[in-house]
N, C-alpha and C positions, 0 to 999 in steps of 0.2 A: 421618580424625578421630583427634585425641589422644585413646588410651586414658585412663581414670585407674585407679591402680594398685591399690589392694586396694577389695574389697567384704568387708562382714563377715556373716556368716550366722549367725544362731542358732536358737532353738525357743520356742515359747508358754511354757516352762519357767520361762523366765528373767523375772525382776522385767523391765520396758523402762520406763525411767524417760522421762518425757518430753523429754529431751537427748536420749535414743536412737531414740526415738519419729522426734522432729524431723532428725535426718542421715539424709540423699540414700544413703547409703551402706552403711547395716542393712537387712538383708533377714530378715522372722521369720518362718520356717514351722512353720506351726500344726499341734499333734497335733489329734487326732479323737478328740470324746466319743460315745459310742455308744447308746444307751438302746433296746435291742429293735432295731429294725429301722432307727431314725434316726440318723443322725449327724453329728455339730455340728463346726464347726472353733471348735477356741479361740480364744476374743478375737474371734470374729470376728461367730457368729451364735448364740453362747451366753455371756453374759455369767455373771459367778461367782453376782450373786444371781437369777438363773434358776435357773441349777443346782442351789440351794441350797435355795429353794423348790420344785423338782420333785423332789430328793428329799426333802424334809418329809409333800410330799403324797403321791408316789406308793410311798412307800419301796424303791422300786427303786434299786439301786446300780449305775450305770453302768460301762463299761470302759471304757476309753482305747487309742488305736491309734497309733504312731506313722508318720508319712507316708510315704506311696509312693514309691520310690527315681521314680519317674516324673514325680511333681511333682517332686524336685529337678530333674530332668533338665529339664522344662520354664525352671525357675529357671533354672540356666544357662547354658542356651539363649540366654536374653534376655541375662544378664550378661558372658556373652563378645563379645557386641558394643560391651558400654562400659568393661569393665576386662580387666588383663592378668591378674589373679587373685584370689584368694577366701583369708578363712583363716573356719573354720567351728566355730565353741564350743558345744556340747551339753551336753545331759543326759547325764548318767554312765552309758558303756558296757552297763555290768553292770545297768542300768536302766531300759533303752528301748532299740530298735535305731534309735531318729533317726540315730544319727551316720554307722552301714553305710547307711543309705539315702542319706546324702547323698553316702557315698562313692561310690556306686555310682552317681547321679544323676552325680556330675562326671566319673567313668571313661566314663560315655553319653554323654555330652555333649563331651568329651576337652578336660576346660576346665581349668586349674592351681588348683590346692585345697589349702591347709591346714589338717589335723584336730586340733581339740584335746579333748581328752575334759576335762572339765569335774571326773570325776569327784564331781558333785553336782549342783545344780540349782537355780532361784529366784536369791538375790542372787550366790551365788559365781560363775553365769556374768555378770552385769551388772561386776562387780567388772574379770575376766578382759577384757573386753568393753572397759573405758572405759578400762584398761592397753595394750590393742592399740591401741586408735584413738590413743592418747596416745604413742605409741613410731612409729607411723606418722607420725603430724604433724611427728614430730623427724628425718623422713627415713627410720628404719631399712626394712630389707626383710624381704619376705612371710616367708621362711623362717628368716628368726632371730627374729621378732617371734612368731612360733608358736613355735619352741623355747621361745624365757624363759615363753612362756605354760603350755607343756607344765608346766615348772617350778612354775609359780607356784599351779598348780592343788593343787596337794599342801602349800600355805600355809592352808588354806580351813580352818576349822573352823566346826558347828554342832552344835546341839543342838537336839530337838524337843519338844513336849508336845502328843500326837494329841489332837485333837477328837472322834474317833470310832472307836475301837479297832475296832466290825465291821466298817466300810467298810476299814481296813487289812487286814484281817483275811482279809475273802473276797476282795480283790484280787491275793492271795495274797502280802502282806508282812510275814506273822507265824504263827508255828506255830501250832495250834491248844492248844495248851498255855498257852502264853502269853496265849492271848487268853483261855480260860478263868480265870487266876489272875486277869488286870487287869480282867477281868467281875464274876465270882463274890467277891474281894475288892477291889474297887474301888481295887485298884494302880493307879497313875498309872504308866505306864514312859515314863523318858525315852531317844528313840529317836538317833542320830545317820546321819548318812552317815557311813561310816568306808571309804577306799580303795575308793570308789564302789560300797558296801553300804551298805543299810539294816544298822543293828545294835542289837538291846536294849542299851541302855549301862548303865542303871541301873533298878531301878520305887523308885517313893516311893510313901508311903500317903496323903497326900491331894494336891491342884492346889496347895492353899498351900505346901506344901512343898517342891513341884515345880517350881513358880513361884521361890523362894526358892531350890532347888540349880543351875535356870538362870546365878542371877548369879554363885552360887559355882563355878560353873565357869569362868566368863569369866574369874573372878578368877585362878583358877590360872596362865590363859593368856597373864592380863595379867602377869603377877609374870615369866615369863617370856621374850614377848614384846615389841615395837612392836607397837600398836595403835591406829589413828587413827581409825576408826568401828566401828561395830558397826550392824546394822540389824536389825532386829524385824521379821519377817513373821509374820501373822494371817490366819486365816481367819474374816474377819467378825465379830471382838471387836476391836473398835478401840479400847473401853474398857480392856480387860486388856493393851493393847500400849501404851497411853499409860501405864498403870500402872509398868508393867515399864520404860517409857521413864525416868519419873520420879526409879523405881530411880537406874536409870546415869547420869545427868542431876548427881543427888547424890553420886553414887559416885566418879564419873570426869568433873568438869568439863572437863576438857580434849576431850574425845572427841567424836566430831560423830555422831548416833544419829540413823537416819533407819526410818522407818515405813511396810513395805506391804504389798499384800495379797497372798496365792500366789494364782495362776494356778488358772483350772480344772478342768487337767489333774492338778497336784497336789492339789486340795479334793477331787474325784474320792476319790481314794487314804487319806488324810491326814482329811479332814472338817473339817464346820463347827464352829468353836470351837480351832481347832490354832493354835498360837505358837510360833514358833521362834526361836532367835537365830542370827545367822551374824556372822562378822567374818576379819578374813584377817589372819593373821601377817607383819609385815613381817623 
């Protein structure tokens, strides 16, 4: 049987848009939400307003695991009997240890694997993702299609505005200093992934404000920049991200602005009511 050549691997991290969804060829392993003694796979048998409604009611703040280098191993297992190889786009290193686990799943497995650290997480790997599959289609091979990728990841910019500073807070992604100012005086801080860190970038004094320094940031980006989309991820304010869409809509006619929602495993962390924008530097 003719093999076919790359399979692509990624994590519940990632936005998976339904193009992605739909190819024979993406394989998404799901982190693990935890709640006491239960634990859920993302996307799979916890959906985001589940989770969202169980912590409203139970006020418990869940943790997140990321997958057993064993489950990868199961994975390609099955995948080396239909491709010759794999390149694999994750959550940022420094972030999760998904990506050592899958490393370790294809070293098990002795199956040919391409790593790419994402260095972020939600659309920047969707982004990385639809650039491979697109460099694949035009013929190129496994191990330059991961180098430019390697590259391209360090193009990615975002900015954040948490839904829920505790749920950040005791997941352990913000000093307790910090979370006391953006409590005690109702700073809004806007957070970034910076070189696959979470990092305080900025606090503002109220959402509107902070709402308002999101676009002036882009702006900065763009003045310096190519930039051909920009995408708004929410956590369950669809209202405040069509807002913000409207923004850039007026702003930047030109620009194609797409809308979704994070992932479990990030709401987890992050909470209900978080906006972020991401866009990648051409």
């Amino acid at each position: 049987m003719l093999k076919k050549k790359i399979a692509w691997i990624t994590d519940s991290t990632a936005y998976v848009t339904e193009e992605l969804k739909n190819n024979p060829d993406v394989y998404v392993m799901p982190l693990e939400i935890i709640f006491g003694s239960e634990a859920f796979e993302d996307g799979i048998d916890l959906s985001t307003d589940e989770l969202y409604s169980r912590i409203r009611k139970e006020k418990e703040i869940p943790k997140t695991s990321q997958p057993a280098s064993g489950k990868f191993l199961n994975l390609f297992e099955k995948l080396k009997q239909e491709y010759e190889g794999a390149i694999a786009i994750h959550v940022s290193s420094k972030l999760s240890g998904t990506l050592s686990s899958c490393k370790t799943g294809a070293e098990m497995a002795e199956f040919k694997l391409e790593t790419v650290d994402s260095k972020s997480m939600s659309y920047a790997i969707t982004t990385l993702l639809n650039k491979g599959i697109e460099l694949a289609n035009e013929g190129n091979e496994l191990e330059g299609i991961a180098e430019y990728l390697r590259k391209e990841a360090d193009r990615s910019q975002n900015y954040i505005l948490l839904g829920n500073l505790e749920q950040f807070y005791k997941g352990g992604r913000m000093s307790g200093t910090q979370f006391l100012l953006g409590s005690i005086l109702k700073i809004k801080p806007v957070i970034r992934i910076h070189q696959g860190e979470f990092e305080l970038y900025e606090k503002v004094r109220s959402e509107k404000k902070a709402f308002n320094r999101l676009v002036e940031l882009f702006d900065e980006a763009y003045q310096k920049n190519e930039v051909k989309e920009i995408q708004i991820m929410h956590g369950n304010v669809i209202d405040k991200a069509k807002e913000m869409e409207a923004l850039f809509k007026t702003a930047y006619p030109e620009i194609k602005v797409v809308i979704g929602e994070i992932s479990s495993t990030i709401a987890v962390h992050a909470g209900e009511g978080t906006l972020a924008i991401i866009w990648h530097n051409l």
